[in-house]
mmCIF file of the protein (N, C-alpha, C, O) and its ligand, coordinates in Angstrom:
data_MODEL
# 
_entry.id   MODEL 
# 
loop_
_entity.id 
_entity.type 
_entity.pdbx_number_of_molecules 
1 polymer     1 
2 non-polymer 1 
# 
_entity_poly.entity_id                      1 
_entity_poly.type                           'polypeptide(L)' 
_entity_poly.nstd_linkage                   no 
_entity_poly.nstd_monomer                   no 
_entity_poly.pdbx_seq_one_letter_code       
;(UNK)(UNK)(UNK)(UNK)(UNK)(UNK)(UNK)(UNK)(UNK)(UNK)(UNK)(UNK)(UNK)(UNK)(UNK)(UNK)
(UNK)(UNK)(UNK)(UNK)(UNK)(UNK)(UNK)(UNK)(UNK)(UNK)(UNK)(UNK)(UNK)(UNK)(UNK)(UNK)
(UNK)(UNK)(UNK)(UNK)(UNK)(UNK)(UNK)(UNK)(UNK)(UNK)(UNK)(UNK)(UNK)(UNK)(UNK)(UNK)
(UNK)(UNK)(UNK)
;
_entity_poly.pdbx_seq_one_letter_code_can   XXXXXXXXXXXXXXXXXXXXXXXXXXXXXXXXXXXXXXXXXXXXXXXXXXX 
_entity_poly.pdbx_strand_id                 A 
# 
loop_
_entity_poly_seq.entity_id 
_entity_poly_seq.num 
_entity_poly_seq.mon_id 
_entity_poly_seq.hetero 
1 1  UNK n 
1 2  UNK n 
1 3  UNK n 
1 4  UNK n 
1 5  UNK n 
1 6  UNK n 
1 7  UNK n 
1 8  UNK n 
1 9  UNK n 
1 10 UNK n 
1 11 UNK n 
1 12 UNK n 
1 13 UNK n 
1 14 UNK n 
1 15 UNK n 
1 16 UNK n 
1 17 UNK n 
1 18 UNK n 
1 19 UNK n 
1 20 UNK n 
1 21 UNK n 
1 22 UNK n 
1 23 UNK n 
1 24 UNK n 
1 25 UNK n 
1 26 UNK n 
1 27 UNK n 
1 28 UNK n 
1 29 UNK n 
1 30 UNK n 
1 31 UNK n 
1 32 UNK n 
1 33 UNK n 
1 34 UNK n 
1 35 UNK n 
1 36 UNK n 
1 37 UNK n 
1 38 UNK n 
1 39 UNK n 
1 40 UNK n 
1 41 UNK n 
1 42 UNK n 
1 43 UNK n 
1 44 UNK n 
1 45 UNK n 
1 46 UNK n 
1 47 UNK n 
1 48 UNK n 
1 49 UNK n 
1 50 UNK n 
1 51 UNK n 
# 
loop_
_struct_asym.id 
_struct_asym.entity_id 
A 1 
B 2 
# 
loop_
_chem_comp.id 
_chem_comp.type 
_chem_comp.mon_nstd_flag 
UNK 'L-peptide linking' . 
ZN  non-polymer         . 
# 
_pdbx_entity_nonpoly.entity_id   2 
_pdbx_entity_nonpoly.name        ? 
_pdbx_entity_nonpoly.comp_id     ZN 
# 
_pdbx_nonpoly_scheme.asym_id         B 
_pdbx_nonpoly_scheme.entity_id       2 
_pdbx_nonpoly_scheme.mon_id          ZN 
_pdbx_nonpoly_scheme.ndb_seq_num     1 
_pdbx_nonpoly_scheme.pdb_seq_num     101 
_pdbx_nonpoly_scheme.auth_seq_num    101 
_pdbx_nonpoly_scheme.pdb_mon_id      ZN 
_pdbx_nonpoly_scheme.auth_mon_id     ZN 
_pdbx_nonpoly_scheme.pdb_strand_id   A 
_pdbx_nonpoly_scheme.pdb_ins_code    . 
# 
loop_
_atom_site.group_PDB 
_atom_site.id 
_atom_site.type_symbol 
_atom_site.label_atom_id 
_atom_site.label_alt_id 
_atom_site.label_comp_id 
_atom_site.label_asym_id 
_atom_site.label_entity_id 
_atom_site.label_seq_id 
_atom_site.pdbx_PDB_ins_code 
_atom_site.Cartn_x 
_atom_site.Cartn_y 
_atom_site.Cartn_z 
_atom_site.occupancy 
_atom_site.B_iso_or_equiv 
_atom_site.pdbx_formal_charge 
_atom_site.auth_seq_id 
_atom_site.auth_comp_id 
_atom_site.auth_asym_id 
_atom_site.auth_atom_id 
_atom_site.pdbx_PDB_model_num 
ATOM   1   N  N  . UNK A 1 1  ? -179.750 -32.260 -76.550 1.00 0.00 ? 1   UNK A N  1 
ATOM   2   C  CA . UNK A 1 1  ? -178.752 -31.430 -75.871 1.00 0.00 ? 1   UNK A CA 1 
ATOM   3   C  C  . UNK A 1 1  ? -177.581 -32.273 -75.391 1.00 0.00 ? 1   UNK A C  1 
ATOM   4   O  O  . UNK A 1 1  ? -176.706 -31.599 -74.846 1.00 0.00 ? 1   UNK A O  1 
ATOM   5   N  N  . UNK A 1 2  ? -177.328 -33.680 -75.463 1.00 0.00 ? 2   UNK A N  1 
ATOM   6   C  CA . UNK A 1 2  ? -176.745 -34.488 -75.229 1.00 0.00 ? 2   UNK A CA 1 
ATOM   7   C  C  . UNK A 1 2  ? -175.471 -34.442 -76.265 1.00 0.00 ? 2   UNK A C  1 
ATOM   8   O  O  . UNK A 1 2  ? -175.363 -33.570 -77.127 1.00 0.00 ? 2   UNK A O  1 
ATOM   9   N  N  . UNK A 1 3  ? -174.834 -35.152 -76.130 1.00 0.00 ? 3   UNK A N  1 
ATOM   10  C  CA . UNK A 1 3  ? -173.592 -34.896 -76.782 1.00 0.00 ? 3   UNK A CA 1 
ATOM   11  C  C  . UNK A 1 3  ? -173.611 -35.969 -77.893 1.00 0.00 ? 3   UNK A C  1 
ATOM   12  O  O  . UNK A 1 3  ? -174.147 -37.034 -77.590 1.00 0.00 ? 3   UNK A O  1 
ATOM   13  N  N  . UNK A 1 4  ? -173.078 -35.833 -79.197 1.00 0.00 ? 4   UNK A N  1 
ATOM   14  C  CA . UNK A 1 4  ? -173.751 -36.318 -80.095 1.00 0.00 ? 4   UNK A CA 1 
ATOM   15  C  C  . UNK A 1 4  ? -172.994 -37.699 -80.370 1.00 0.00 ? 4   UNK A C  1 
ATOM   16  O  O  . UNK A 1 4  ? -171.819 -37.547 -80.701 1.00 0.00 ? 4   UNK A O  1 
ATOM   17  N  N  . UNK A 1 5  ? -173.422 -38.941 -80.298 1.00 0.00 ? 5   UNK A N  1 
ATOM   18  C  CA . UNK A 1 5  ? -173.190 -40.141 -80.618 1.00 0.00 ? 5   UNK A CA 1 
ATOM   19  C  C  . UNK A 1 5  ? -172.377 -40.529 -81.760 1.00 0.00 ? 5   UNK A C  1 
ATOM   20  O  O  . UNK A 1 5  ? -171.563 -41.442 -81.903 1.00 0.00 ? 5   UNK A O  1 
ATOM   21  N  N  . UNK A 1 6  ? -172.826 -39.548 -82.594 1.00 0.00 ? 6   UNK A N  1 
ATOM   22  C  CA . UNK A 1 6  ? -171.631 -39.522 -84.155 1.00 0.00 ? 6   UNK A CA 1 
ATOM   23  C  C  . UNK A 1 6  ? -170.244 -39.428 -83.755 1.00 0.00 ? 6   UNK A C  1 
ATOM   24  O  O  . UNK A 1 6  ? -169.749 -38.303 -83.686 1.00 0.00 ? 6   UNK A O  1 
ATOM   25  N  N  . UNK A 1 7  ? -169.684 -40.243 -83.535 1.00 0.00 ? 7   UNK A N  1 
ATOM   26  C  CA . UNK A 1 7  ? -168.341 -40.052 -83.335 1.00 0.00 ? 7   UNK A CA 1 
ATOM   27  C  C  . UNK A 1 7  ? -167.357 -40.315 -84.518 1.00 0.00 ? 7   UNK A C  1 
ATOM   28  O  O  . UNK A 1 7  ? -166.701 -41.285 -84.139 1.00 0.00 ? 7   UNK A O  1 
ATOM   29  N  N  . UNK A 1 8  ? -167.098 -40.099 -85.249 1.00 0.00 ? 8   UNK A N  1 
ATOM   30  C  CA . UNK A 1 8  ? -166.012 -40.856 -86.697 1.00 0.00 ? 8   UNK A CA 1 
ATOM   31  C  C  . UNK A 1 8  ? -164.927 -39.851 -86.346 1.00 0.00 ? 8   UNK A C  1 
ATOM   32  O  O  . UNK A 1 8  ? -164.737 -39.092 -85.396 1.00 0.00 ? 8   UNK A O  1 
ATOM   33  N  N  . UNK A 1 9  ? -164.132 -40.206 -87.750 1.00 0.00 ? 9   UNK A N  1 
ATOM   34  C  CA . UNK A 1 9  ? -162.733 -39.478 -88.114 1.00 0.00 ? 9   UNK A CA 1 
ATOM   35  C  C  . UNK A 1 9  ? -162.642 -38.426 -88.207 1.00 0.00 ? 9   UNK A C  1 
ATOM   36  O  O  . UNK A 1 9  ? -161.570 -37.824 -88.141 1.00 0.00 ? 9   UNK A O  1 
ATOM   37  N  N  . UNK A 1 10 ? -163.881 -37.848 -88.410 1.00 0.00 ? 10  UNK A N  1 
ATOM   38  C  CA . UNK A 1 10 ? -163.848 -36.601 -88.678 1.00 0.00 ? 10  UNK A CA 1 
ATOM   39  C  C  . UNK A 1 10 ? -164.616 -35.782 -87.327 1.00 0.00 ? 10  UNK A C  1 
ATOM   40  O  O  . UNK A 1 10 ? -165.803 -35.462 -87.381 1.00 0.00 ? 10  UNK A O  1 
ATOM   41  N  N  . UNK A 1 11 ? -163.995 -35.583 -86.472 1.00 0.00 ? 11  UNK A N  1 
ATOM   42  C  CA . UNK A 1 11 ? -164.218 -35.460 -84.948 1.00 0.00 ? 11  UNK A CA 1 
ATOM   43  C  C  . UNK A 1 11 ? -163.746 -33.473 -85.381 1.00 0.00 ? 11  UNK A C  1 
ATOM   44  O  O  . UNK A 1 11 ? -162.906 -32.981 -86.135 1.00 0.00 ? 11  UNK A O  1 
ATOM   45  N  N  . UNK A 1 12 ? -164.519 -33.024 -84.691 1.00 0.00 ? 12  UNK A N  1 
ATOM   46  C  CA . UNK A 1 12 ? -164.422 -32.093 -84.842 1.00 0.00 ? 12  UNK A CA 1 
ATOM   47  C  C  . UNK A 1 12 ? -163.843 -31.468 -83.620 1.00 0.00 ? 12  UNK A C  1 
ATOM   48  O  O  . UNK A 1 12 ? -163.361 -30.345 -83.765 1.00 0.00 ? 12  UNK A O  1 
ATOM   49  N  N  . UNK A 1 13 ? -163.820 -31.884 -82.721 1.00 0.00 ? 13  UNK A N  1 
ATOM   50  C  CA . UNK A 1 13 ? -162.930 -31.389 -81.233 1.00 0.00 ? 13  UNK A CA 1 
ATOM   51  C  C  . UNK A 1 13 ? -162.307 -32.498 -81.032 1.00 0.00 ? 13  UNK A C  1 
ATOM   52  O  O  . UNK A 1 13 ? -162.661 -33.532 -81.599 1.00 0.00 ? 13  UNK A O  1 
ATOM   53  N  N  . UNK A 1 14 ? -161.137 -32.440 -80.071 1.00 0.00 ? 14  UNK A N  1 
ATOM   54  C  CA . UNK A 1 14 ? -160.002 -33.895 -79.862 1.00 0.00 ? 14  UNK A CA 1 
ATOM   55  C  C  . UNK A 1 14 ? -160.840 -34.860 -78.838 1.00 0.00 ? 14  UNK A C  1 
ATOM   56  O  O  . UNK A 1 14 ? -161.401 -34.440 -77.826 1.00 0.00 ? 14  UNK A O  1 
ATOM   57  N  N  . UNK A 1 15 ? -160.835 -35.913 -79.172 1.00 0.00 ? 15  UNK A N  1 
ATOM   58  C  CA . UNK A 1 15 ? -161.987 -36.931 -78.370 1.00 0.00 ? 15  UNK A CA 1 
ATOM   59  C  C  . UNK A 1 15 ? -160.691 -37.209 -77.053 1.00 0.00 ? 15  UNK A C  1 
ATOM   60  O  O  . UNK A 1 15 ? -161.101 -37.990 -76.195 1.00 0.00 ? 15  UNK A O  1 
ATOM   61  N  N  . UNK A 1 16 ? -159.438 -36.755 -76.839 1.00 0.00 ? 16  UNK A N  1 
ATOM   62  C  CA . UNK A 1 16 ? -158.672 -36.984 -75.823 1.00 0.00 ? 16  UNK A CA 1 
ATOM   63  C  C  . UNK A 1 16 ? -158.545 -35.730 -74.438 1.00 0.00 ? 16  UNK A C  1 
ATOM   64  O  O  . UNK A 1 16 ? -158.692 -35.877 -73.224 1.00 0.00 ? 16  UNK A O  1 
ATOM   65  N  N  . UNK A 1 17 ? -158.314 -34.883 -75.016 1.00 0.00 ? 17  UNK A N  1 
ATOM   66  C  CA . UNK A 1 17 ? -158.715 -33.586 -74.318 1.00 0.00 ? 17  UNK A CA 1 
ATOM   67  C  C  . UNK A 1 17 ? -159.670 -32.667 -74.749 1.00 0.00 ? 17  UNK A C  1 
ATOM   68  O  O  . UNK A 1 17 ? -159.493 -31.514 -74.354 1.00 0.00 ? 17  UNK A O  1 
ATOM   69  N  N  . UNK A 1 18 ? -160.970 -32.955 -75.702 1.00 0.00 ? 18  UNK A N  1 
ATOM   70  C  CA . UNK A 1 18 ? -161.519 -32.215 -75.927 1.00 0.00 ? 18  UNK A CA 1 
ATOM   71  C  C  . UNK A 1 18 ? -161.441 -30.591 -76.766 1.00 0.00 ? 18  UNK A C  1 
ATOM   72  O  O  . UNK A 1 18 ? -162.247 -29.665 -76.861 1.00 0.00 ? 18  UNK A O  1 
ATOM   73  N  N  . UNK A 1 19 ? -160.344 -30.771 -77.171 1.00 0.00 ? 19  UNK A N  1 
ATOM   74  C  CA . UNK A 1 19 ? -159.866 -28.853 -77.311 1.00 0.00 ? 19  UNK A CA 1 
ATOM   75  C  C  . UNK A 1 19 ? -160.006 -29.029 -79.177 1.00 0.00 ? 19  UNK A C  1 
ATOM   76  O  O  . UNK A 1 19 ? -159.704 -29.916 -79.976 1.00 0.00 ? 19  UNK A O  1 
ATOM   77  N  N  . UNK A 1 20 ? -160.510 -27.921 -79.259 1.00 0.00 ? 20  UNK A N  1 
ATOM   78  C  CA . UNK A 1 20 ? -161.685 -27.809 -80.911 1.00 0.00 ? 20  UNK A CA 1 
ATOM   79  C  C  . UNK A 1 20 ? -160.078 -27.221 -81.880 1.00 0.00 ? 20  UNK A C  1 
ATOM   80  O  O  . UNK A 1 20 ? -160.243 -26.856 -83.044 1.00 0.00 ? 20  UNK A O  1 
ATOM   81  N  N  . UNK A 1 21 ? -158.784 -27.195 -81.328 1.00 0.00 ? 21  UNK A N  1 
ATOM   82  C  CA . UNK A 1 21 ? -157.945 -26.502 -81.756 1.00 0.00 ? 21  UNK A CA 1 
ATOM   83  C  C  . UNK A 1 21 ? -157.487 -27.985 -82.495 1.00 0.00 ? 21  UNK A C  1 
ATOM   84  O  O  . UNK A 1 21 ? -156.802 -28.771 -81.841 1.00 0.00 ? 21  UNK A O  1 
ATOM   85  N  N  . UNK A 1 22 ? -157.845 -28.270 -83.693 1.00 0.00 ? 22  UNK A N  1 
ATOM   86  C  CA . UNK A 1 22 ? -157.184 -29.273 -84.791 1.00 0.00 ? 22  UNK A CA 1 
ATOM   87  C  C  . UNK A 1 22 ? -156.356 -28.742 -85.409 1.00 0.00 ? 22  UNK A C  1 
ATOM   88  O  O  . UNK A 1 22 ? -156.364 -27.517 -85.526 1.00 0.00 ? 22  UNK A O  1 
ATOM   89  N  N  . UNK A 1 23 ? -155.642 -29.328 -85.840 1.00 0.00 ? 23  UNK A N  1 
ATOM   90  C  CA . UNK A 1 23 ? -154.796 -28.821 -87.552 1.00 0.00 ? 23  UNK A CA 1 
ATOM   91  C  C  . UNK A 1 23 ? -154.628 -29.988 -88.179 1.00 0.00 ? 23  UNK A C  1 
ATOM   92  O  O  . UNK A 1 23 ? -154.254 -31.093 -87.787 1.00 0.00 ? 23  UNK A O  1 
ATOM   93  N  N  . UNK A 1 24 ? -155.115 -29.378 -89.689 1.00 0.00 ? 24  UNK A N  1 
ATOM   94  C  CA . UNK A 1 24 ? -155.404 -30.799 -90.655 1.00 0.00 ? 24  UNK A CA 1 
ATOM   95  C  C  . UNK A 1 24 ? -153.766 -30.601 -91.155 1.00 0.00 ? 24  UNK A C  1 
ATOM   96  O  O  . UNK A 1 24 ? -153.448 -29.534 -91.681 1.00 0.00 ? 24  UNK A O  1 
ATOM   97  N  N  . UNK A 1 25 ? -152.578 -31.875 -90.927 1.00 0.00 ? 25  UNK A N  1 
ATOM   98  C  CA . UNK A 1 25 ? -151.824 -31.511 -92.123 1.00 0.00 ? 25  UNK A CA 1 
ATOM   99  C  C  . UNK A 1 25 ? -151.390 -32.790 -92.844 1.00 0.00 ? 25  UNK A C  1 
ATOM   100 O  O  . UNK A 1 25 ? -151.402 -33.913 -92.341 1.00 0.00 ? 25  UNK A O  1 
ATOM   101 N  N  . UNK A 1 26 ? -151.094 -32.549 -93.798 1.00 0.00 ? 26  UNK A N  1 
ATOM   102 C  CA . UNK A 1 26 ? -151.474 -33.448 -95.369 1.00 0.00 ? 26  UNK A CA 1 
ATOM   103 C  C  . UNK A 1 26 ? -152.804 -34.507 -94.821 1.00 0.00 ? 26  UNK A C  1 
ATOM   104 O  O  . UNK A 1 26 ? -154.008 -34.346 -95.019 1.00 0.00 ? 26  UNK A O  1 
ATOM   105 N  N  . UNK A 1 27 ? -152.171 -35.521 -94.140 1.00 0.00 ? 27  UNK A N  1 
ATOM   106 C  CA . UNK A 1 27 ? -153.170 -36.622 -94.312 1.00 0.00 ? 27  UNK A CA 1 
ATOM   107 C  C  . UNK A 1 27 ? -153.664 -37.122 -92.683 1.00 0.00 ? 27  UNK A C  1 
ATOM   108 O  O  . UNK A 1 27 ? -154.245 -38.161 -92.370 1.00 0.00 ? 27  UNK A O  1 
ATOM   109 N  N  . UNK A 1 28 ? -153.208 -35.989 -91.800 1.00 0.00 ? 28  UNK A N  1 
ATOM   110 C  CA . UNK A 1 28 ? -153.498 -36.180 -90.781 1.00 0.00 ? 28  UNK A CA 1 
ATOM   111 C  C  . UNK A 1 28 ? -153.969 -35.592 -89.777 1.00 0.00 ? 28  UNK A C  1 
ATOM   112 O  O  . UNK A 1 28 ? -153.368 -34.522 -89.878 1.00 0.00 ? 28  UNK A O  1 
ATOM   113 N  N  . UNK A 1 29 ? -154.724 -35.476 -88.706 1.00 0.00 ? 29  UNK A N  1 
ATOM   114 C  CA . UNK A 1 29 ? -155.520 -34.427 -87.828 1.00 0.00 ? 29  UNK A CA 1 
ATOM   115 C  C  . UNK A 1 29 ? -154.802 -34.432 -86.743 1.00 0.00 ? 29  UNK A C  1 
ATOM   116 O  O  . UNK A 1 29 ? -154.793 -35.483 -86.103 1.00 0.00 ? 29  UNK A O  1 
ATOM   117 N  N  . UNK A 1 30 ? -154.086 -33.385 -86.290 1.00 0.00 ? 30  UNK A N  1 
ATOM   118 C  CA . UNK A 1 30 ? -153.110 -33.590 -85.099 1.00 0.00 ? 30  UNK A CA 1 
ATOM   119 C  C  . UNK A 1 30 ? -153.909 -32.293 -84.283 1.00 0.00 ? 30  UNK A C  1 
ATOM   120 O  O  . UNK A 1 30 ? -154.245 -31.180 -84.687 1.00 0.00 ? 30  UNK A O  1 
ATOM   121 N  N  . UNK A 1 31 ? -154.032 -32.878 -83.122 1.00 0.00 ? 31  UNK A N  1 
ATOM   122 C  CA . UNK A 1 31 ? -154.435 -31.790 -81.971 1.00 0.00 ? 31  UNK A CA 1 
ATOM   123 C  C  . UNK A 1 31 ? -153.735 -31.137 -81.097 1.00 0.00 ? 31  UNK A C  1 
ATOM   124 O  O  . UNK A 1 31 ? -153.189 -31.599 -80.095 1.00 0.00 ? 31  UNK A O  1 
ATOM   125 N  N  . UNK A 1 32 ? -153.752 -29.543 -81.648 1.00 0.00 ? 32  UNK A N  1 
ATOM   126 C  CA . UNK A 1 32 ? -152.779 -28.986 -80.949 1.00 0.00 ? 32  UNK A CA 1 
ATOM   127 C  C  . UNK A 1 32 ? -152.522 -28.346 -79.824 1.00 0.00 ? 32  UNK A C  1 
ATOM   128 O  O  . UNK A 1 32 ? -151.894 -27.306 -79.625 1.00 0.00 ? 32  UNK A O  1 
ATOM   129 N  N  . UNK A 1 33 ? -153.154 -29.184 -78.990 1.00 0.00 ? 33  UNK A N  1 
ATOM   130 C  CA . UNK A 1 33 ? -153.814 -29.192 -77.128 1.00 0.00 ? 33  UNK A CA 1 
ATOM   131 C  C  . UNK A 1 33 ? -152.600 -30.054 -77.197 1.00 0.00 ? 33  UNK A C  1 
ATOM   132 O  O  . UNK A 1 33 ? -151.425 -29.695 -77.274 1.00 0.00 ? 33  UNK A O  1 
ATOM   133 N  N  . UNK A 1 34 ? -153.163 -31.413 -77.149 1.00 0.00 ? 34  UNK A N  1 
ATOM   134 C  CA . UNK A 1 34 ? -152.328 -32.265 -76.527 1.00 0.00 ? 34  UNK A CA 1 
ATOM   135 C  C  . UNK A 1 34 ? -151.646 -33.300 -77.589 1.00 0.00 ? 34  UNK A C  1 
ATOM   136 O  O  . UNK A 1 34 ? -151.514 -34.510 -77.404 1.00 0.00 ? 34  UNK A O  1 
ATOM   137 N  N  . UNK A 1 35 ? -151.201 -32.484 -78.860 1.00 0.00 ? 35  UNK A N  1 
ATOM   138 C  CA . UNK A 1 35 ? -150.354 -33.184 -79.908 1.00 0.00 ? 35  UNK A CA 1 
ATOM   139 C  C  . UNK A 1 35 ? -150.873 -34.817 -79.914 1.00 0.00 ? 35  UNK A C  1 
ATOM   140 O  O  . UNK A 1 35 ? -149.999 -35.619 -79.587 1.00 0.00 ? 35  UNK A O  1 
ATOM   141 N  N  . UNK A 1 36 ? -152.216 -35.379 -80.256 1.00 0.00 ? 36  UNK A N  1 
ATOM   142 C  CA . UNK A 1 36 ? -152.110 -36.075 -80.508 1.00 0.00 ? 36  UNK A CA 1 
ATOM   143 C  C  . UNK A 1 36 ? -153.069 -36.416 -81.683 1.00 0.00 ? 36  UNK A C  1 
ATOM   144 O  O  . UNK A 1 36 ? -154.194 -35.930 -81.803 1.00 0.00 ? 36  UNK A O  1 
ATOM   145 N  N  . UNK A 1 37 ? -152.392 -37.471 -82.694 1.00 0.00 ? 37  UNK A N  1 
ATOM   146 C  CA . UNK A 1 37 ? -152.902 -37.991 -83.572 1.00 0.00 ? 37  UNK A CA 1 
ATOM   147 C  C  . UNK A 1 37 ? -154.268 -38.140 -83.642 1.00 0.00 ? 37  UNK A C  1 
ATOM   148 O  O  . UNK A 1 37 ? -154.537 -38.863 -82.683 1.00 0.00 ? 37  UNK A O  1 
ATOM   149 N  N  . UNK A 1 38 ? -155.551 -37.802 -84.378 1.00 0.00 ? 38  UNK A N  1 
ATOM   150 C  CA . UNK A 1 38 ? -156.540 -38.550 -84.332 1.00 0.00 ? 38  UNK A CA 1 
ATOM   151 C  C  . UNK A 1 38 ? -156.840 -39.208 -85.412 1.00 0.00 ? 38  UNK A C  1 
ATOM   152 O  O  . UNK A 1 38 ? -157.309 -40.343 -85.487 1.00 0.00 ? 38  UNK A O  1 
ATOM   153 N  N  . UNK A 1 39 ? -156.477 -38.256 -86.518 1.00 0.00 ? 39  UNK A N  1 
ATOM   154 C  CA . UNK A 1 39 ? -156.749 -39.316 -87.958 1.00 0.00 ? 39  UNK A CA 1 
ATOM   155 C  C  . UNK A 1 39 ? -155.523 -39.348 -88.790 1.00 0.00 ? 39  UNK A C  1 
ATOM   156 O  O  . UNK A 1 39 ? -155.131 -38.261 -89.215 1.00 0.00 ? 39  UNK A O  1 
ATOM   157 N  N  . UNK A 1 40 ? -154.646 -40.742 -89.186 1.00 0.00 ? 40  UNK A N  1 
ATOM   158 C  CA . UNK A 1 40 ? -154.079 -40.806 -89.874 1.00 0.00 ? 40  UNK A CA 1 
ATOM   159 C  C  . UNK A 1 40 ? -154.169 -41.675 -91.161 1.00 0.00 ? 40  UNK A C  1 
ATOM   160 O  O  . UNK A 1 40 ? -154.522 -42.848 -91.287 1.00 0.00 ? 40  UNK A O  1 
ATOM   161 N  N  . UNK A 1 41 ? -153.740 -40.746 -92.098 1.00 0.00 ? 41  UNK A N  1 
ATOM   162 C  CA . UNK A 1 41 ? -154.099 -41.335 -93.300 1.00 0.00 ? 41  UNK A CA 1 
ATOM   163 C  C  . UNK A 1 41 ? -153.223 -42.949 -94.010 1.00 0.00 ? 41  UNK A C  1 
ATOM   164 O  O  . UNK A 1 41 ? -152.568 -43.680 -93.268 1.00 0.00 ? 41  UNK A O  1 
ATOM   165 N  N  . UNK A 1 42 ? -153.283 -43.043 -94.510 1.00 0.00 ? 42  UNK A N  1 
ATOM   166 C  CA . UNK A 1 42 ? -153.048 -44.557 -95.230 1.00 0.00 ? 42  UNK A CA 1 
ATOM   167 C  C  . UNK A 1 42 ? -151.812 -44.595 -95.836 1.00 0.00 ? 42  UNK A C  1 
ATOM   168 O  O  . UNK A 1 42 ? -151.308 -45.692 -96.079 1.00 0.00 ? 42  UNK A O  1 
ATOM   169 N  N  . UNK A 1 43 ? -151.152 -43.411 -96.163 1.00 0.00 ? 43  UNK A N  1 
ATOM   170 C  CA . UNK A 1 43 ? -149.597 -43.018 -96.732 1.00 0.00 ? 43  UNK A CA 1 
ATOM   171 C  C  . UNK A 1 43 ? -148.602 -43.134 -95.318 1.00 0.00 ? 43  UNK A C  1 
ATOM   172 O  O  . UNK A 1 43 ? -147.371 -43.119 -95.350 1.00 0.00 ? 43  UNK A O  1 
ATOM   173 N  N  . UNK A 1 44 ? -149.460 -43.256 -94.053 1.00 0.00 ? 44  UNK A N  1 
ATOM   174 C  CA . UNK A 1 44 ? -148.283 -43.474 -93.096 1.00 0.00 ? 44  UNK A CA 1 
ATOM   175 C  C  . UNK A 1 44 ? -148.010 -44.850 -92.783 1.00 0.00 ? 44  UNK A C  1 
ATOM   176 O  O  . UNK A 1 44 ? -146.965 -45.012 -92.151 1.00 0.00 ? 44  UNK A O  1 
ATOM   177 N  N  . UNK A 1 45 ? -148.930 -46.295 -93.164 1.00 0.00 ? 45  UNK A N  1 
ATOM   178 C  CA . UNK A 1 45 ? -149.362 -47.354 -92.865 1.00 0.00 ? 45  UNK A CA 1 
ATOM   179 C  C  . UNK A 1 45 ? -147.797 -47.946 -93.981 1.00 0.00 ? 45  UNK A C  1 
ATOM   180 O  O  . UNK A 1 45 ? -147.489 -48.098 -95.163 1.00 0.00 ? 45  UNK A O  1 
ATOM   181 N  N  . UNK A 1 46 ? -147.289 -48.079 -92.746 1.00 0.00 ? 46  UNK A N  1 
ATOM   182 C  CA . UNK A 1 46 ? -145.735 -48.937 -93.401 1.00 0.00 ? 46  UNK A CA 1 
ATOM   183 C  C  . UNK A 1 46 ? -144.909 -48.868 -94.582 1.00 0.00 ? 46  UNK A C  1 
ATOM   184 O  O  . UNK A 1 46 ? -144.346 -49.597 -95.399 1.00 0.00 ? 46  UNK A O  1 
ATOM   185 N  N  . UNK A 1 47 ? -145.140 -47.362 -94.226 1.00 0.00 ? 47  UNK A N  1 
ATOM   186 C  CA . UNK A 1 47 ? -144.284 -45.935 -94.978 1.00 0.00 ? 47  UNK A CA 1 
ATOM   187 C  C  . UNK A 1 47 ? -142.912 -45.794 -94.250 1.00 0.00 ? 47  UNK A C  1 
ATOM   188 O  O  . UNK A 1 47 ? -142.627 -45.552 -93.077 1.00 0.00 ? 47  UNK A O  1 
ATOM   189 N  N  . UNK A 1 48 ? -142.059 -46.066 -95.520 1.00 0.00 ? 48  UNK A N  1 
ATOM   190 C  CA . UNK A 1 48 ? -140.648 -45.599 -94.999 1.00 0.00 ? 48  UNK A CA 1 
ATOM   191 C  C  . UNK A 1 48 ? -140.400 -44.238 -94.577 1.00 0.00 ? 48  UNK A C  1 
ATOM   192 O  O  . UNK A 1 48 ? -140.890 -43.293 -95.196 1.00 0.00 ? 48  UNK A O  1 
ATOM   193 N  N  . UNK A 1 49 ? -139.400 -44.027 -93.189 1.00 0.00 ? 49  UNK A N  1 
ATOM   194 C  CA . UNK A 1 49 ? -139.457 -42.867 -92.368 1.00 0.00 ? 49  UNK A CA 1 
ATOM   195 C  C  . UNK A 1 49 ? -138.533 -42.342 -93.067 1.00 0.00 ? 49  UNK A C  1 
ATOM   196 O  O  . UNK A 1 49 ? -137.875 -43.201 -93.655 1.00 0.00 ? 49  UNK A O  1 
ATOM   197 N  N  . UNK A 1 50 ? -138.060 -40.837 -93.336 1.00 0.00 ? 50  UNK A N  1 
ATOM   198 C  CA . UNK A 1 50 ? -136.905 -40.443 -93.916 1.00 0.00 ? 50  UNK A CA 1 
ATOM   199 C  C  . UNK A 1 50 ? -136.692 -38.996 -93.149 1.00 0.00 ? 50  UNK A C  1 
ATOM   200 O  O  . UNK A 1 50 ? -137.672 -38.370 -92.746 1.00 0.00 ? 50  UNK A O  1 
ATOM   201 N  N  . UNK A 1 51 ? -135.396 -38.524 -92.979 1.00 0.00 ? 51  UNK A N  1 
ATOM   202 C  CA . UNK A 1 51 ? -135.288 -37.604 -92.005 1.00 0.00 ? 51  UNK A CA 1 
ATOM   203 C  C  . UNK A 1 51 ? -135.558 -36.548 -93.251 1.00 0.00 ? 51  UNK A C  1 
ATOM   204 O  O  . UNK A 1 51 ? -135.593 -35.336 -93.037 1.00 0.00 ? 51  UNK A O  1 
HETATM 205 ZN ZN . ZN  B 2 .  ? -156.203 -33.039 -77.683 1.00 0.00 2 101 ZN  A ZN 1 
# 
């Protein structure tokens, strides 16, 4: 009944505020509680920014 030790990338509620409200988009899991990043993918890793 404990809360489950599995913690990875694939977090199914936001490990910052807790809120189960994710949105997967392209390569990244942004939580839309408290807009923050949890998984970003490897296409952002010193990827040129373009408006
Ligand atoms: Zn959050």
């Amino acid at each position: 009944m404990a809360a489950d030790p599995r913690f990875h990338a694939d977090a199914e509620s936001c490990p910052v505020c807790g809120s189960p409200n994710l949105q997967e988009i392209r390569c990244k899991v942004i939580c839309l509680n408290c807009r923050t990043i949890l998984q970003s993918g490897a296409d952002l890793d010193g990827g040129a920014l373009q408006g």
